[in-house]
C-alpha positions in Angstrom: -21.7 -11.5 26.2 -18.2 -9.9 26.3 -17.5 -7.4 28.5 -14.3 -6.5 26.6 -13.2 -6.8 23.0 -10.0 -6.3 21.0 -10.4 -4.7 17.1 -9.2 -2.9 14.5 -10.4 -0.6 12.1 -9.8 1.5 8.8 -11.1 5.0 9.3 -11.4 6.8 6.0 -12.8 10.4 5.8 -14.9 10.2 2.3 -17.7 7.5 1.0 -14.9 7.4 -2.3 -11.9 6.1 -0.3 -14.3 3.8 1.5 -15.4 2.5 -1.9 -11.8 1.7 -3.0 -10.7 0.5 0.6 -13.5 -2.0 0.2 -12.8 -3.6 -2.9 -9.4 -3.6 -2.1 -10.3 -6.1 1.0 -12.9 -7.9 -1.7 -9.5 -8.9 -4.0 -7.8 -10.2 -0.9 -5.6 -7.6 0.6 -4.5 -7.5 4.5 -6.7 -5.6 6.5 -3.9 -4.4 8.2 -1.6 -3.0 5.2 -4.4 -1.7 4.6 -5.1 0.0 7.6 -1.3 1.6 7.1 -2.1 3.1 3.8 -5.5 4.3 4.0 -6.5 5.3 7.3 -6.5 8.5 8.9 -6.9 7.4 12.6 -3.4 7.1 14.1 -4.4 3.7 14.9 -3.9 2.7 11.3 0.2 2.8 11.8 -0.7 -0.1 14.3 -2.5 -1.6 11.2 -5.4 -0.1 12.9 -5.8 -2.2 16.2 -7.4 -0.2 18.7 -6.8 -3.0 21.1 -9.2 -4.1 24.2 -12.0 -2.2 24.9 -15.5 -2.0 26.9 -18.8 -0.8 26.1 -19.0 2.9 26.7 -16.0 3.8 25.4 -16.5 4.0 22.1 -19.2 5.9 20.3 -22.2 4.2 19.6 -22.9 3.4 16.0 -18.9 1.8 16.2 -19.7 0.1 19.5 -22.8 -1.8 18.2 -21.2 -2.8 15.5 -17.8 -3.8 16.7 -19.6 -5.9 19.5 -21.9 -7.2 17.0 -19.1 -9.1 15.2 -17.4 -12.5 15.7 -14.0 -12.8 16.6 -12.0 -12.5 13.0 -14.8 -11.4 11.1 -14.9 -8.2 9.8 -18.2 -6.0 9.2 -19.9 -6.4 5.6 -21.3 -2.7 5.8 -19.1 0.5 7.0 -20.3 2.6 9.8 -20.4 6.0 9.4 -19.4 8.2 12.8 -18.8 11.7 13.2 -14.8 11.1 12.4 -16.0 9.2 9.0 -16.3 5.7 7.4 -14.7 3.1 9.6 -14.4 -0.9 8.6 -14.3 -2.7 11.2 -13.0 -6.0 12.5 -12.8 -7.7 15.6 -9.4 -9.2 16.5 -10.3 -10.1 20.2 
């Protein structure tokens, strides 16, 4: 099990900019133009990478599921956090 991981994310605040973010990805689009245009985090001018990272330091519901992933695969279902609706895929 990895002790570190690299990923990026698209952090929306509403389930209705989730919904269009998602079928966006569906037709094809870059994650990470994506990611410039949609989310709110200030990751997202990065194209959202969040870069390396261990368990603990993010919160839970993202951890699990960021961990959870293989490299270059990125979640089927949004998580939903206190700071919204994040997609998430693992870079690293």
């Amino acid at each position: 099990m990895a002790n570190k991981i690299k990923a990026s994310h698209i952090l929306v605040e509403k389930q209705s900019q989730l919904l269009k973010v998602m079928e966006e990805l569906k037709a094809g689009a870059d994650f990470g133009e994506l990611a410039k245009k949609h989310s709110t985090c200030p990751s997202g001018k990065r194209g959202g990478d969040l870069g390396s990272f261990g368990r603990g330091q993010m919160v839970k519901p993202f951890e699990e599921a960021a961990f959870a992933l293989n490299i270059g695969e990125t979640g089927k279902e949004p998580v939903r956090t206190q700071f919204g609706y994040h997609i998430i895929k693992r870079t690293g």
